[in-house]
N, C-alpha and C positions, 0 to 999 in steps of 0.2 A: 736282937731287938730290931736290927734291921732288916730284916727277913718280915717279920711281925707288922712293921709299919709299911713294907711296898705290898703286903696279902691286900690291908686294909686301906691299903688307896687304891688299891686295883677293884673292891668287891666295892668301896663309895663310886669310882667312877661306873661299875655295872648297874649301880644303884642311878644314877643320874640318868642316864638312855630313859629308864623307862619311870615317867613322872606319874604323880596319883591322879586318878581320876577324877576326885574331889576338886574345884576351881571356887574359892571365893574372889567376889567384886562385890564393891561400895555400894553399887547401883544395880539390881536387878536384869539382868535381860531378857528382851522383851522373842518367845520365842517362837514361830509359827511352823511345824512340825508337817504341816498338811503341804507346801510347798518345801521345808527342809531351808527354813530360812531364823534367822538369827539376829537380832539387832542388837546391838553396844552401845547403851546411853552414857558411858563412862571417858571422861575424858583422857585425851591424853599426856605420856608423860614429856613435856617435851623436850628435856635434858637427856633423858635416854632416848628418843626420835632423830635430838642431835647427834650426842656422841656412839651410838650403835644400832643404829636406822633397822639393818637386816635383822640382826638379832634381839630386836623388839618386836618389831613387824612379825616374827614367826615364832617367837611364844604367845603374842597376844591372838595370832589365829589359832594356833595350837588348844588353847584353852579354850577359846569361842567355841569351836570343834569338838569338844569336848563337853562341852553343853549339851551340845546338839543332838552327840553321838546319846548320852545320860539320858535325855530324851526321849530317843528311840526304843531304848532298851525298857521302857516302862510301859509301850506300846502293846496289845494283845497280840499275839503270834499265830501262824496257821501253816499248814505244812501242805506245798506246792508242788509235786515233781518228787520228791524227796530232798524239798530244800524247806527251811522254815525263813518264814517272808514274815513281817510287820506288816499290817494293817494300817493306813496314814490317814490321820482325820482330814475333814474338810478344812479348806485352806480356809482360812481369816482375811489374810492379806488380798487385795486386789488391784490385781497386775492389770495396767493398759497393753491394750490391744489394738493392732494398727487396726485389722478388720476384724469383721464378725465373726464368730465361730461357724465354720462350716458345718451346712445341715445334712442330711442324711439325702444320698444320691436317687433322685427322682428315675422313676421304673420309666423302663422303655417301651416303646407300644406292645413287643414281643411280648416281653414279663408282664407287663398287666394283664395282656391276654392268656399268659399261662398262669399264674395266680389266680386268676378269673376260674378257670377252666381245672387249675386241679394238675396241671400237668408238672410233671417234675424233670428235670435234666439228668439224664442218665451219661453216666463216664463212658467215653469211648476208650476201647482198645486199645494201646500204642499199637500192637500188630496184629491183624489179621491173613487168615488164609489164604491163598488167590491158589484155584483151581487151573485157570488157564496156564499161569506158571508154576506152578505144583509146587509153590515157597512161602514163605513168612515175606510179606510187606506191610512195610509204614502205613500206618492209617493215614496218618497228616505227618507234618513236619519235613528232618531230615531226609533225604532220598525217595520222600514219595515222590516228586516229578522225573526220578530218573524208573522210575517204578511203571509208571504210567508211560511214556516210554517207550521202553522195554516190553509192555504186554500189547499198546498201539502202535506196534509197528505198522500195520496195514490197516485203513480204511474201508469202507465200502462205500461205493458211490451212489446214492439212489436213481433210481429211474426216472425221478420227477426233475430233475438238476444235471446242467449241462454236464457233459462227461470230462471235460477239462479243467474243470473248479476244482481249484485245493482244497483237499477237505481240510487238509492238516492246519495249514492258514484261515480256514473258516472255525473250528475247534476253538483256537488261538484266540479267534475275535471274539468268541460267545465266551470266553473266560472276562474277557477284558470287560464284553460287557455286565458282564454280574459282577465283575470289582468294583465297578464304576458305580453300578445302581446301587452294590450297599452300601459306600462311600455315599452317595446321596441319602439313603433312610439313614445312615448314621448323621448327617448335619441335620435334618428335619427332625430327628430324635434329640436333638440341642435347642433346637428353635424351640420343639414345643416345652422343651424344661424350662425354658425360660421364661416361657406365654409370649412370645412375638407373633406378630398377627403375620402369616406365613402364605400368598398367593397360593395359585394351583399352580400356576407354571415354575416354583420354586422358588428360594428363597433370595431376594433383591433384595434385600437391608431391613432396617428400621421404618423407614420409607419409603413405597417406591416412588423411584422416578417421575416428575412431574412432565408433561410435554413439550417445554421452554430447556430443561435439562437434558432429556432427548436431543432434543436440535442442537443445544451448545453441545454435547458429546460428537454428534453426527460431523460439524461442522469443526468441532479442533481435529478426527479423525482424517477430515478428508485434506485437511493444511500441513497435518504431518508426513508433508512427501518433500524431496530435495525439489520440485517445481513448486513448493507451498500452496498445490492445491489446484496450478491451472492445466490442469488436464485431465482430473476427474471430473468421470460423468454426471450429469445430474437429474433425478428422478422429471418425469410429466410435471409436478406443481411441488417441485421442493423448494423451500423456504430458507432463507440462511438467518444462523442465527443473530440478533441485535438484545445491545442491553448494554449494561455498565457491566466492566470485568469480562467481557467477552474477545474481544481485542485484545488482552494482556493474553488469553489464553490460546491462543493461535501460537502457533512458535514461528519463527521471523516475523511476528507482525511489526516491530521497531525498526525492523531492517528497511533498505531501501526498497521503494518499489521494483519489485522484477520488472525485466524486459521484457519475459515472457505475456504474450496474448491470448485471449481467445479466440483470435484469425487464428485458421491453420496453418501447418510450418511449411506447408507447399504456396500459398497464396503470400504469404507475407516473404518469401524470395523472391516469387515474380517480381511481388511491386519495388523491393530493393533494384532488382535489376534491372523495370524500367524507367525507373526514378534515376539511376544511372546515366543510362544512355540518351535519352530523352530529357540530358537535363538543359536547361532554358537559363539565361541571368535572368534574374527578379530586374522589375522595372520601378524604379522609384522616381516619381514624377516630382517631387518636390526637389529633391536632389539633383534633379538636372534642369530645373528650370533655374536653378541658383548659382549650375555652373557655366548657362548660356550667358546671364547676365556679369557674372565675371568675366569672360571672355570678349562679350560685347565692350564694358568698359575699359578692357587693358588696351581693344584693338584702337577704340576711339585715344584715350592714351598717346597710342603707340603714333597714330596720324598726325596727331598737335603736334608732337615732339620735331617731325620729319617735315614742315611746314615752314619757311622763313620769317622770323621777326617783324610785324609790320611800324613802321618810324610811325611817330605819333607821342601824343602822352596819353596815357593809360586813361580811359575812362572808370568812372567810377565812383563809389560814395566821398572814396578822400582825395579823388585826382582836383579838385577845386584849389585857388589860391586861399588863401583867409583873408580877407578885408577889414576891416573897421567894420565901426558903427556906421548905421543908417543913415545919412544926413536927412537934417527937419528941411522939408517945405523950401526949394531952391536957394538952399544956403549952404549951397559947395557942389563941387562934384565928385562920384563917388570914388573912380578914381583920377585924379590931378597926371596927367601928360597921355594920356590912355584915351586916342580915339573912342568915339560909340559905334556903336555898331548899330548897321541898320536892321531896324525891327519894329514890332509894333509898341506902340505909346501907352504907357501906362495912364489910364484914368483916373 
């Protein structure tokens, strides 16, 4: 019996791996097949969320999955490659989108002109023949430039150009020039996908340049030097730039003023040098008429001092005695034991 009972727990547990395909819920879901999406209007349980979070979580996708997959399999089939693919209806749902969906890439002046004309691109070779080396070489790619090379070794000089001109370095430059100019039709072939209104002299932005822009360009160009600008040249009638934000845009404009001139650096030695030797004290007339008069006063000063006492009594507002009162009309005299003195008579 015991034999009997671990067959049938062993054939239950093979049975458990793989569950039905069948999934009932309470609540319908809502399915969108065209993106392979699934919505669960059902709530959850949330005593089994608590007590076995993982093992909730992954039967409950399990089964959504299983929708999905129910789904598919109801879909018309077609056979690809020798695989068979489902067919996805148009999607329902609609997803945001940061930007627009990208449109189909605007022809270049080339391909208009050969769709015009009828012309079609025909596949180049990887290798062709080379007679001169009597071998298989690269069309383009890997080791064509040792290819080329190898068969230019030697140049001819023509007759119309000096006989010392590199031709090898002249070659070099006419490659560089054709990188460069398709590199140009390749930006003008951008500009015009775009419809930006595109000069002849090439493309300057969105808009060009006004002539106030110009000058402030001109003008922070010729300030970004370690002299901030005083010793470049400057044209017959050129104009420096002024405006608001023009000053911010000079580099050391906050800084201090340089020392630097627009005297030349021969002319402005002289004059140090004879500011030097030729040098004079300043005269300051105020200053020294202020210090004759101090000297005049200490010398007069100095004589008073050096001059003997003379006996006397002090003249002066207070050197006087104080007397009395005025007497009335010859009734006393003014002062009692005090000669008068000769003088003139009051009337």
């Amino acid at each position: 019996m015991d034999v009997v009972k671990e067959v049938l727990a062993k054939h239950q547990k093979e049975l458990d791996k793989y569950k039905p395909i069948t999934v009932e819920k309470h609540l319908e879901c809502r399915l969108d097949v065209g993106t392979l999406l699934i919505t669960d209007p059902n709530d959850l349980d949330d005593r089994e969320l608590r007590d076995n979070k993982e093992e909730y979580l992954t039967a409950l996708t399990r089964d959504n999955t299983q929708l999905l997959v129910n789904a598919i399999w109801e879909l018309p089939t077609e056979r690809v490659d020798e695989s068979i693919v489902a067919k996805l209806p148009e999607p329902t749902t609609v997803l945001p989108r940061l930007r627009k969906v990208p449109g189909p890439r605007p022809l270049t002046k080339w391909e208009k002109f050969a769709k015009e004309k009828g012309i079609t691109k025909k596949k180049k070779e990887k290798k062709t023949y080379d007679e001169t080396m009597d071998k298989w070489v690269p069309t383009y790619g890997f080791k064509r430039a040792e290819a080329e090379k190898a068969k230019d070794w030697v140049l001819e000089v023509p007759q119309n150009v000096d006989p010392n001109t590199d031709m090898f370095q002249k070659k070099i430059d006419l490659r560089n020039e054709k990188v460069a100019k398709n590199e140009i039709q390749r930006m003008k072939n951008i500009v015009r996908a775009k419809k930006v209104d595109m000069p002849r002299s090439g493309y300057l932005g969105p808009e060009a340049a006004s002539s106030s822009q110009l000058l402030t360009a001109v003008t922070v160009a010729k300030s970004s030097t370690a002299s901030v600008g005083k010793f470049q040249n400057k044209l017959p009638k050129e104009k420096e730039a002024r405006g608001l934000g023009v000053k911010e845009l000079i580099p050391g404009g906050k800084r201090k003023q340089s020392h630097i001139s627009q005297q030349p650096e021969k002319e402005a030695n002289l004059d140090l040098i004879k500011s030097v030797l030729n040098k004079k004290p300043k005269l300051d007339v105020e200053k020294a008429i202020s210090l004759q008069k101090r000297d005049d006063r200490l010398a007069r000063e100095a004589e008073g001092a050096d001059q003997p006492a003379k006996k006397g009594k002090p003249k002066g507002k207070g050197s006087r005695k104080a007397v009395g009162k005025k007497p009335k009309g010859n009734r006393g005299q003014r002062a009692p034991g005090k000669k008068a003195q000769a003088g003139r008579k009051r009337r």
